[in-house]
PALOGU-441469 format. One record per residue (C-alpha): residue in three letters; x, y, z. Coordinates in steps of 0.5 Angstrom, whole numbers, padded with zeros to 4 digits, always signed. Each point is the difference from the previous one (the first is absolute). Layout:
ALAXYZ;...
***
This chain:
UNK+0057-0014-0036;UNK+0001-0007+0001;UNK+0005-0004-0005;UNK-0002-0007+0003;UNK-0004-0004+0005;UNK+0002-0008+0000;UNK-0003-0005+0005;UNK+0005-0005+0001;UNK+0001-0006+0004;UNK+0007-0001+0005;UNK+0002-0004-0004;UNK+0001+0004-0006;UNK-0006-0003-0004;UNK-0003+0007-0004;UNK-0009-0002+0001;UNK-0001+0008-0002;UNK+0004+0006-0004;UNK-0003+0006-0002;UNK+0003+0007-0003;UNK-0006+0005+0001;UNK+0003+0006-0005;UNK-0002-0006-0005;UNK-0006-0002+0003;UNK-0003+0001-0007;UNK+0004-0005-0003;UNK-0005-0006-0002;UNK+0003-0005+0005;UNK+0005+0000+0006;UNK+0007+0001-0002;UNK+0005-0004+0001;UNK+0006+0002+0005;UNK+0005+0004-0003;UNK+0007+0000+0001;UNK+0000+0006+0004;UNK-0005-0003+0004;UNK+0003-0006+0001;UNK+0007+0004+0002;UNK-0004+0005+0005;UNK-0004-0007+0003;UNK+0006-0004+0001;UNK+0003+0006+0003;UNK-0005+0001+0005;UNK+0000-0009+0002;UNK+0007+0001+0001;UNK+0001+0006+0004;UNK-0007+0001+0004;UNK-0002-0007+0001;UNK+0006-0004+0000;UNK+0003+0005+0005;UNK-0007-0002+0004;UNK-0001+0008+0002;UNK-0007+0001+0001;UNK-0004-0006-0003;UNK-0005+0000+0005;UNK-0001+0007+0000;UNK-0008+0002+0000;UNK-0004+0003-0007;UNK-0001+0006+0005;UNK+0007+0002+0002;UNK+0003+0002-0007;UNK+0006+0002+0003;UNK+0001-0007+0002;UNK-0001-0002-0007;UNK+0003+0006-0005;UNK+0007+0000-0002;UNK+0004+0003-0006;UNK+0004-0004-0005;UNK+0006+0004-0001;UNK+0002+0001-0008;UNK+0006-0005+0001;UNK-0004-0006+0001;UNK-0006+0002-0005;UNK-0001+0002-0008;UNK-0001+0007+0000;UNK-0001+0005+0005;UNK-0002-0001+0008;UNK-0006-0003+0002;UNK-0005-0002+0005;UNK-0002-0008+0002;UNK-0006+0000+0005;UNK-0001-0008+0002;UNK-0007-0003+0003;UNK+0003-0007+0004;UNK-0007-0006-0001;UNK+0001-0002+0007;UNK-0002+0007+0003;UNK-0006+0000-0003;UNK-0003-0006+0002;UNK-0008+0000+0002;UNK-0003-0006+0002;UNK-0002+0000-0008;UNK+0001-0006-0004;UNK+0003+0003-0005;UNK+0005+0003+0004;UNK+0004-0006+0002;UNK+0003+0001-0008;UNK+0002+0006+0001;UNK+0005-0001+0006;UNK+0005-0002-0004;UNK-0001+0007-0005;UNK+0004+0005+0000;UNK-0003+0007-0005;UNK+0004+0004-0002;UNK-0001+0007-0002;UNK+0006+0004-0005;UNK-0001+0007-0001;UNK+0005+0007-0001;UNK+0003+0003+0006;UNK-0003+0007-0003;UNK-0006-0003+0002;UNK+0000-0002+0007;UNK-0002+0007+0002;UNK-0007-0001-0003;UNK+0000-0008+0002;UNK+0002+0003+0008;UNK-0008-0002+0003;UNK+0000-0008-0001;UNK-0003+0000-0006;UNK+0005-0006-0003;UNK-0001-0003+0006;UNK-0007+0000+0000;UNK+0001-0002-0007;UNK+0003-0006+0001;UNK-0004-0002+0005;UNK-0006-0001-0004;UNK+0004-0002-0006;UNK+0002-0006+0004;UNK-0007-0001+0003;UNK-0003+0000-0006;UNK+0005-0004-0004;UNK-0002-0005+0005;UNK-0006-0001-0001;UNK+0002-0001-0007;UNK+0005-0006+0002;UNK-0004-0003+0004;UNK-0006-0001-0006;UNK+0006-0002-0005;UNK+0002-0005+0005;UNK-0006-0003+0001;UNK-0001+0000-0008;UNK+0007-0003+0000;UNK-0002-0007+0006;UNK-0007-0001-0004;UNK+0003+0000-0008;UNK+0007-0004-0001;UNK+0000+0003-0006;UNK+0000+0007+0000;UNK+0003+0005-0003;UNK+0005+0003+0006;UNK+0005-0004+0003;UNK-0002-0003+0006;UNK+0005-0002+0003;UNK+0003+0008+0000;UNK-0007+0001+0001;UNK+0002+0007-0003;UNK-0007+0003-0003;UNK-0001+0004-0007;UNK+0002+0007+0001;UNK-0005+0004-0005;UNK-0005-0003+0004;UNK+0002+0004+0006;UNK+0001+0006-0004;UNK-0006+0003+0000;UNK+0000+0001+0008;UNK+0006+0001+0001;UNK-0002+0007-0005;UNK-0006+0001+0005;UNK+0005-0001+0006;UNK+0005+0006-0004;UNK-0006+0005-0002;UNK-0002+0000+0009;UNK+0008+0002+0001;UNK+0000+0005-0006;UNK-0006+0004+0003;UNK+0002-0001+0007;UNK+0006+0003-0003;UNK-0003+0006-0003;UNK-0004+0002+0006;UNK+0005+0001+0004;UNK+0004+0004-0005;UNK-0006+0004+0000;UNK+0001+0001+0007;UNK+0007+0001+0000;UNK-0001+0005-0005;UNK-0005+0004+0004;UNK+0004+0000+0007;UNK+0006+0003-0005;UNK-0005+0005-0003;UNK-0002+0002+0006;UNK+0007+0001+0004;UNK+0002+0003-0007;UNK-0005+0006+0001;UNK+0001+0000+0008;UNK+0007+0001-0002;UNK+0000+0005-0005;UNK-0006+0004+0004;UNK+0006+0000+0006;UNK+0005+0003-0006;UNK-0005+0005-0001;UNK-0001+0003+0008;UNK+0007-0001+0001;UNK+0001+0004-0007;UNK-0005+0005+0003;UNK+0002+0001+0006;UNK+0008+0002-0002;UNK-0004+0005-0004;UNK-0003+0003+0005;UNK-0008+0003-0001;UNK-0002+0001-0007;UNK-0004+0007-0002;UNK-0007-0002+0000;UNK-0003+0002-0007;UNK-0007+0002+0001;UNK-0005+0001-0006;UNK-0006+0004-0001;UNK-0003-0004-0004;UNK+0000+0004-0007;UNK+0006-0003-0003;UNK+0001-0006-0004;UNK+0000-0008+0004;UNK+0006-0004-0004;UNK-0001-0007-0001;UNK+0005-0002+0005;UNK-0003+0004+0006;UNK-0006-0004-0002;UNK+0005-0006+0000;UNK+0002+0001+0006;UNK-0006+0001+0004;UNK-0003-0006-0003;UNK+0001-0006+0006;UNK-0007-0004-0003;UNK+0005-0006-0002;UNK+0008-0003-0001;UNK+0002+0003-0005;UNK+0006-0005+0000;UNK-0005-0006+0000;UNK-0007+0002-0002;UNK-0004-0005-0003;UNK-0002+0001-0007;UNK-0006+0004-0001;UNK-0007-0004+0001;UNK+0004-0005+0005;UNK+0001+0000+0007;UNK+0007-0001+0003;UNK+0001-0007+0003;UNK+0005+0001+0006;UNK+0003-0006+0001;UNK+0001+0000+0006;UNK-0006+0003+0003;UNK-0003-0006-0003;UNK+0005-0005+0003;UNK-0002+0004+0007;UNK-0006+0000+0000;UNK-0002-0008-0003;UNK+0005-0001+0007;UNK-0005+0004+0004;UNK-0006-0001-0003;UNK-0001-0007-0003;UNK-0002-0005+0005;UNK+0005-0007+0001;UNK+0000-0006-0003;UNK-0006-0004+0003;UNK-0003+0005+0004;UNK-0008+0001+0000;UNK-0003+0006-0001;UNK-0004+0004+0006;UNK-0007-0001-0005;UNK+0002-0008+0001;UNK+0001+0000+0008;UNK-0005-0004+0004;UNK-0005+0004+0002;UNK-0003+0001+0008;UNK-0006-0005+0001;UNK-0004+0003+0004;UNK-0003-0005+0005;UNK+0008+0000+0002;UNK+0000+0007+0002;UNK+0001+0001+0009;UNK-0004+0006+0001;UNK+0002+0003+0005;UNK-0004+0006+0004;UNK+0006+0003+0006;UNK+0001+0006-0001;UNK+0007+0003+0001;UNK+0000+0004+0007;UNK+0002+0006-0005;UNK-0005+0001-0005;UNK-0003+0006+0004;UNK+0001+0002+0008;UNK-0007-0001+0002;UNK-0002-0007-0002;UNK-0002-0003+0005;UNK+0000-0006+0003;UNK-0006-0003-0003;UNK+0003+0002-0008;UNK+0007-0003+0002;UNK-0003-0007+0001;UNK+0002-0007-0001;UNK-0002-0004-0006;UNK-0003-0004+0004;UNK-0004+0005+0004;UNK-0003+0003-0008;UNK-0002-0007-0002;UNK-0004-0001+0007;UNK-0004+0006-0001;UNK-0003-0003-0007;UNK-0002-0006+0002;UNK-0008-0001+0000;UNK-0001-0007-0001;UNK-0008+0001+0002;UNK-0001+0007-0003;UNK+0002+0004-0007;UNK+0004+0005+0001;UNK-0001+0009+0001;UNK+0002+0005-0001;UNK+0002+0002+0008;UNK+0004-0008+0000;UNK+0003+0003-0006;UNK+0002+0007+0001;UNK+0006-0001+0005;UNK+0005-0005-0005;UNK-0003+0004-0006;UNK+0004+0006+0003;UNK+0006-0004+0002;UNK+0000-0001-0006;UNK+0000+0007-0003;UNK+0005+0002+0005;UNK+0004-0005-0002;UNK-0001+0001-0008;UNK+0001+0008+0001;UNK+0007-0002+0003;UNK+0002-0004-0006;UNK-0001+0007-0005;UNK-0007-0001-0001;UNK-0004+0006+0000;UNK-0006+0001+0004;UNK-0005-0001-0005;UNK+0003-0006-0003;UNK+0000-0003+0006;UNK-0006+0002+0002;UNK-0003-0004-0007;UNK+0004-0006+0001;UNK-0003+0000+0008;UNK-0008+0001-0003;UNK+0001-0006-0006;UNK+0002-0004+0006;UNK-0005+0002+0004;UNK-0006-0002-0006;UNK+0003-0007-0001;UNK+0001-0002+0008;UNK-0007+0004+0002;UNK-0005-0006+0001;UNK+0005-0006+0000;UNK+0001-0004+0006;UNK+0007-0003+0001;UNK+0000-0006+0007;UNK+0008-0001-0001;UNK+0007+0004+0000;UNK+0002-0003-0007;UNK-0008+0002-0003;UNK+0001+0006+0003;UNK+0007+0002-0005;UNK-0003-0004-0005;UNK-0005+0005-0001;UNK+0004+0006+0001;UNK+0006-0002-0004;UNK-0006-0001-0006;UNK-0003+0006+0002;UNK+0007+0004-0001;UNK+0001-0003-0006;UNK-0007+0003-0003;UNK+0001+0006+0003;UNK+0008+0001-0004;UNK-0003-0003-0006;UNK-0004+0005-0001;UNK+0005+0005+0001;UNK+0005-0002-0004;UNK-0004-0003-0006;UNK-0005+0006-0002;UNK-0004+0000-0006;UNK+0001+0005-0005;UNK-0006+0005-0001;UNK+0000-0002-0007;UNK+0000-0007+0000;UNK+0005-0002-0004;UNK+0005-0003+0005;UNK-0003-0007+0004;UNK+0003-0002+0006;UNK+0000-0007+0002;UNK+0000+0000+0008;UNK+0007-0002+0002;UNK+0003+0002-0006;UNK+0003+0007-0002;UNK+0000+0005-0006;UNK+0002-0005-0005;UNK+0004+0003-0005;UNK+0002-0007-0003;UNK-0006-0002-0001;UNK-0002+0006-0004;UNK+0006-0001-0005;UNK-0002-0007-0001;UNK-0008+0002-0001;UNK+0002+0006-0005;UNK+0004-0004-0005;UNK-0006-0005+0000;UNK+0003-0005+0003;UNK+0006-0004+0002;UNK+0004+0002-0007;UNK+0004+0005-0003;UNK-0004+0007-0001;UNK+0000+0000-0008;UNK+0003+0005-0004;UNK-0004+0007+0000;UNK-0004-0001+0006;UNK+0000+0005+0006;UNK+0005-0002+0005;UNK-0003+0000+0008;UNK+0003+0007+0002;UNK+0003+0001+0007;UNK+0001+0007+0003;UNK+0005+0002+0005;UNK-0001+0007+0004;UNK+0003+0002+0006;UNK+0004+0006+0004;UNK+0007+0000-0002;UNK+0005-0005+0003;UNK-0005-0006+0003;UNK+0003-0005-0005;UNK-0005+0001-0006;UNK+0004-0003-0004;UNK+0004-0006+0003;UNK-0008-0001+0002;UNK-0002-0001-0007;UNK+0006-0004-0002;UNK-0001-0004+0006;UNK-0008-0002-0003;UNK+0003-0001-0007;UNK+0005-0006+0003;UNK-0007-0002+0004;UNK-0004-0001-0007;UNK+0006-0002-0004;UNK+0001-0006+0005;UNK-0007-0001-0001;UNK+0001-0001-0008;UNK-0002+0007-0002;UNK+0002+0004-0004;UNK+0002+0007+0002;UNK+0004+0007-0003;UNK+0002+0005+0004;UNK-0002+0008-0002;UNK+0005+0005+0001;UNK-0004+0006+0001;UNK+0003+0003+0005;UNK+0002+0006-0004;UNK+0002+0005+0005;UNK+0004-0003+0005;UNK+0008-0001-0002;UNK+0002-0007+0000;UNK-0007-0003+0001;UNK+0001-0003-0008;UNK+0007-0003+0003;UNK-0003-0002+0006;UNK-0005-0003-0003;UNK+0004-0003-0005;UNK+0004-0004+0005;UNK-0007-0004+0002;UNK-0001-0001-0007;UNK+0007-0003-0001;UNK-0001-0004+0007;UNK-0006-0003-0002;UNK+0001-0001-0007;UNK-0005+0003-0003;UNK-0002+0006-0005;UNK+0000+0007+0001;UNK-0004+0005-0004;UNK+0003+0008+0002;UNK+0001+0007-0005;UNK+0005+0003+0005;UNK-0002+0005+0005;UNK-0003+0007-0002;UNK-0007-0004-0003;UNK-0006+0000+0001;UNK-0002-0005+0005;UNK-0007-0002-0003;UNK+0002+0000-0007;UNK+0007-0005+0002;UNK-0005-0004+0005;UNK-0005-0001-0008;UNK+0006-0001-0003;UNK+0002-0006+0005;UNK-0007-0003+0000;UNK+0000+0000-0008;UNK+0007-0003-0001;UNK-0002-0006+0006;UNK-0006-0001-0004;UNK+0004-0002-0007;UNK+0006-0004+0004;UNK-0005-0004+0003;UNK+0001+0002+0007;UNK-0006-0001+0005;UNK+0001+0005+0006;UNK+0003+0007-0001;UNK+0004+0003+0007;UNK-0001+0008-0001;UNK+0005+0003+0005;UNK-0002+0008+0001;UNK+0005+0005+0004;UNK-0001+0002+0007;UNK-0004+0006+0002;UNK-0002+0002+0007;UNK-0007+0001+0001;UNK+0000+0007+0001;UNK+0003+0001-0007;UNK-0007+0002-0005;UNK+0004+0000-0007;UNK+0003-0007+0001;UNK-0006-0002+0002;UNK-0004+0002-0006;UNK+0005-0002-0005;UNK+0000-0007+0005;UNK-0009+0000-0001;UNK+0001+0002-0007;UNK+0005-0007-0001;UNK-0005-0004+0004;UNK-0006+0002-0004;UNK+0003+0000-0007;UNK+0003-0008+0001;UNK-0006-0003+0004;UNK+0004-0004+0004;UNK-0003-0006+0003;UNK+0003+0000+0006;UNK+0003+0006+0003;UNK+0004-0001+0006;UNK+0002+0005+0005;UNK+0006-0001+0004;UNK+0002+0003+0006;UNK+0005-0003+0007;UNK-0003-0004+0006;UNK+0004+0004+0005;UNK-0003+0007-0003;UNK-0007-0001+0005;UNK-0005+0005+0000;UNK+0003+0004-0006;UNK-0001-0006-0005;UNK-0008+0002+0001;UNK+0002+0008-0002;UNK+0004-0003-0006;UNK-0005-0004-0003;UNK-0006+0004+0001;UNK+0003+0005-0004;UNK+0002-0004-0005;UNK-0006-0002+0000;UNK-0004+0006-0001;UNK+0006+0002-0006;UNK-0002-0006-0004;UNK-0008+0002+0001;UNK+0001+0007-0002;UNK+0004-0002-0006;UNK-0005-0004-0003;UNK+0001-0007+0003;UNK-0006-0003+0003;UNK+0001-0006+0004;UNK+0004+0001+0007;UNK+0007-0003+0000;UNK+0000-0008+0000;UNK+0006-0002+0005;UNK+0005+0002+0005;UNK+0007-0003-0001;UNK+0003+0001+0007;UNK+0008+0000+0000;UNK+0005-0001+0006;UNK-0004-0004+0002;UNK+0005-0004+0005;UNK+0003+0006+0002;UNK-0006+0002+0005;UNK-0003-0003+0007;UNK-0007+0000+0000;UNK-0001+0003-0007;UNK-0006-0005-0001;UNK-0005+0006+0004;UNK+0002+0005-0005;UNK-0001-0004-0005;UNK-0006-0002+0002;UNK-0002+0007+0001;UNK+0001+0002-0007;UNK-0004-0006-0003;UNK-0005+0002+0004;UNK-0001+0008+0000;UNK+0001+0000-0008;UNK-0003-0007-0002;UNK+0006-0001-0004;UNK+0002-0008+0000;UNK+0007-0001+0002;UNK+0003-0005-0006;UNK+0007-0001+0003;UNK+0005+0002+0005;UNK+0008+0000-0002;UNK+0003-0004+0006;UNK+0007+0000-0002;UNK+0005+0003-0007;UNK+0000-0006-0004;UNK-0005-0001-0005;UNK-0003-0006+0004;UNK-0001+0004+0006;UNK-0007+0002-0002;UNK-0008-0003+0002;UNK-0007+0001+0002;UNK-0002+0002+0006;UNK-0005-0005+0003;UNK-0005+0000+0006;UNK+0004-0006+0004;UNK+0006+0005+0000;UNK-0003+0006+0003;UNK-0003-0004+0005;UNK+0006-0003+0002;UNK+0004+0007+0001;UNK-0006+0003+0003;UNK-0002-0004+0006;UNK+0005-0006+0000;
***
């Protein structure tokens, strides 16, 4: 691809040449005559003449020319040049470099490959690189008089740079090679888009063609079977066994998925503390035609009403803000019965206390909200295999860790901690479990995903790009499988590879289907999961509860003891006062919400704590 990168200085002093179609020779090879003819062709035509010297590494067409035949050996070629002066950074290494050009010589027939900046780039880090490995040699050169390189042309050893600049040649290579996919799959593309307008356009000129109807007792040939077969591409199939790698859906979705350099995750974020929470008790005039005047009050109003300083507090003294703050609450998406539950837990821990100051007097209440939310969002499980810690959510981490027996690899052929998305179609299932298993790689886990989703087409494929994002293993059988037996078959293979956490993705089905669910119950009770997650968007308030009651019922009836472990809210960004549906959920199932998604990138997910809720119902 490229016949030579020479890094030279002004002055004509060669401190680097290398040959990359002879990068297996065991040294760098001297210039040879066809290269020096093509260098001293480029200084006197190019950089004699001063045309675009200080052209940037990022305008390539400022630093591109074609050397014609008659000033080159052999056919016509390509010269890309680097000039040092335009990269200088602040960097100490970087004063050397002002007086370097690189250079970059390559076939005229393969620019059309070399067209998205990839020599440009190339030289950049070439000359950045080699930079540094100057500067070390200088260094060396001022503290031994008698080194082995000539100090005073301060030209260092080229085969000790020869093994990074191959590293710096592989990142083109690739680049290179992922664009041609690219490339190649827009022009298969455009080539079947053509051929299919050929094809009407040939159709239409005919006119109608006779339709032939079949009774159904004559032979079918093999290639009407052919031709009703649109399970694949035909033209670009993998082989049997391997999913597809779509290069550029890939690309695509790294672009739209994977988070920026630097940014912190949802999960990371500060949280609310609770002491800073403003809780504010007016009521807006349009929660409901009749409030009176004595429900639409000022904050100070409220709080004046609870200060006892020389009497505990009743419940007649209680009654007034208790049911502003249930109107408040059911304006907010909270049901009735839930607010009426938060209301009576704050009733018990205010009933008896007495409270002389303003500011004791929303100490107590703030104290009392958060006992009350904490009871709701952090229910036990019947069972008593989960624990809660208060101000802590299902902890799917900490499951993880305690499975393996610690914060080491899982060894081999021990069970994996198994995680089972369900869920109605379309609530984002499966960019949900990509966005956990990003969670538990970070936090130095070990997970493989499981394709077993055997129904839906495309949901291999789809699942298959997370995998690619994420770089982490996939384990699938193709679709027309049974799920449960795919999902045994994950867990045994993440068993042997050492894996800790098996991800398992299941079609979507809506909660009215009786057989899907069956064959979901069925893949719950043969796998014995230890967290099964539901989930379910933010914005679809009270029919969530109807989803997840039915779910859970299926499960129940096939065989599977415990109730669901936990909700995992999608589109959570995408709704106001979603926070009082998902309260109410929590509270009418005794199902814990374990995470909530708050944006399309793998980062964008976390718990829902207490000091949030309180926050978005009462600030």
């Amino acid at each position: 691809m490229l016949d030579s990168v020479t890094i030279f200085t002004k002055g004509g002093t060669v401190l680097y040449h290398s040959q990359p179609s002879k990068i297996h020779h065991a040294a760098p090879l001297q210039q040879s005559e066809k290269e020096n003819v093509r260098v001293n062709a480029f200084i006197s035509s190019v950089l004699l003449l001063g045309e675009g010297t200080n052209a940037s590494a990022g305008e390539g067409s400022k630093n591109r020319v074609v050397l014609s035949s008659s000033t080159t050996v052999g056919s016509p070629v390509v010269v890309e040049w680097l000039d040092g002066a335009t990269t200088i950074d602040g960097v100490s290494s970087a004063e050397d470099r002002r007086n370097w050009i690189a250079l970059a010589v390559y076939p005229e027939v393969a620019s059309r490959k070399l067209q998205q900046n990839c020599v440009g780039s190339l030289l950049l880090n070439a000359m950045k690189r080699y930079a540094v490995f100057y500067e070390h040699h200088k260094q060396q050169g001022k503290r031994h008089a008698n080194s082995q390189w000539n100090t005073r042309l301060l030209v260092p050893p080229q085969d000790q740079f020869e093994s990074a600049f191959q590293s710096i040649l592989r990142e083109l290579q690739e680049e290179v090679s992922s664009i041609t996919a690219s490339n190649n799959s827009l022009a298969s593309m455009e080539k079947k888009q053509k051929q299919k307008h050929q094809s009407m356009s040939a159709s239409n000129k005919r006119g109608k063609e006779k339709t032939v109807w079949h009774d159904g007792k004559g032979k079918i040939t093999k290639e009407a079977l052919d031709q009703l077969d649109m399970s694949k591409d035909k033209e670009s199939s993998a082989p049997f066994g391997e999913v597809r790698q779509d290069q550029r859906a890939i690309a695509e979705a790294k672009i739209a998925y994977l988070p920026t350099e630097g940014e912190r995750p949802a999960w990371e974020e500060p949280d609310t503390v609770l002491d800073d929470v403003d809780i504010g008790w007016s009521v807006d005039a349009h929660v409901g035609q009749d409030a009176t005047q004595e429900h639409i009050g000022g904050v100070r109003n409220f709080f004046s009403k609870l200060l006892s300083p020389n009497k505990p507090l009743t419940k007649p003294d209680l009654e007034p803000p208790l049911n502003q703050m249930k109107l408040l609450l059911t304006s907010k998406n909270v049901s009735p019965k839930t607010a009426k539950a938060i209301c009576d837990c704050v009733q018990d821990q205010l009933l008896g206390k007495q409270v002389g100051t303003l500011t004791g007097v929303k100490r107590a209440v703030r104290h009392a909200l958060e006992d009350a939310i904490e009871k709701i969002l952090r229910p036990e499980l019947g069972n008593g295999r989960l624990s809660f810690q208060k101000g802590k959510s299902l902890d799917v981490l900490r499951g993880v860790v305690e499975k393996r027996g610690g914060v080491g690899m899982v060894g081999k052929q021990k069970r994996p901690y198994v995680i089972c998305m369900i869920g109605i179609n379309g609530v984002g299932k499966s960019t949900s479990l990509a966005k956990i298993a990003y969670y538990l790689h970070s936090n130095k886990c070990k997970p493989m995903l499981a394709a077993c989703d055997t129904f839906r087409s495309g949901a291999v494929e789809q699942l298959s790009v997370h995998a690619s994002c994420l770089g982490l293993p996939l384990f699938h059988q193709g679709y027309a499988k049974d799920p449960s037996a795919v999902a045994k078959a994950a867990i045994a293979k993440a068993a042997a590879d050492g894996n800790d956490v098996v991800l398992v993705d299941t079609a979507g089905r809506m909660q009215n289907n009786l057989p899907l669910m069956k064959a979901l119950a069925k893949l719950v009770t043969e796998t014995k999961p230890d967290l099964v997650l539901f989930v379910c968007e933010a914005l679809v308030g009270t029919d969530g509860l109807d989803q997840l009651t039915m779910f859970q019922k299926a499960l129940s009836s096939g065989g599977h003891l415990r109730p669901i472990d936990g909700i995992v809210l999608t589109k959570f960004d995408t709704v106001s006062d979603k926070v009082g549906a998902a309260l109410t959920l929590t509270h009418l199932t005794g199902v814990p919400i374990a995470f909530c998604g708050t944006g399309q990138k793998y980062n964008h997910l976390k718990p829902l704590s207490v000091p949030y809720v309180i926050s978005s119902l009462f600030s």
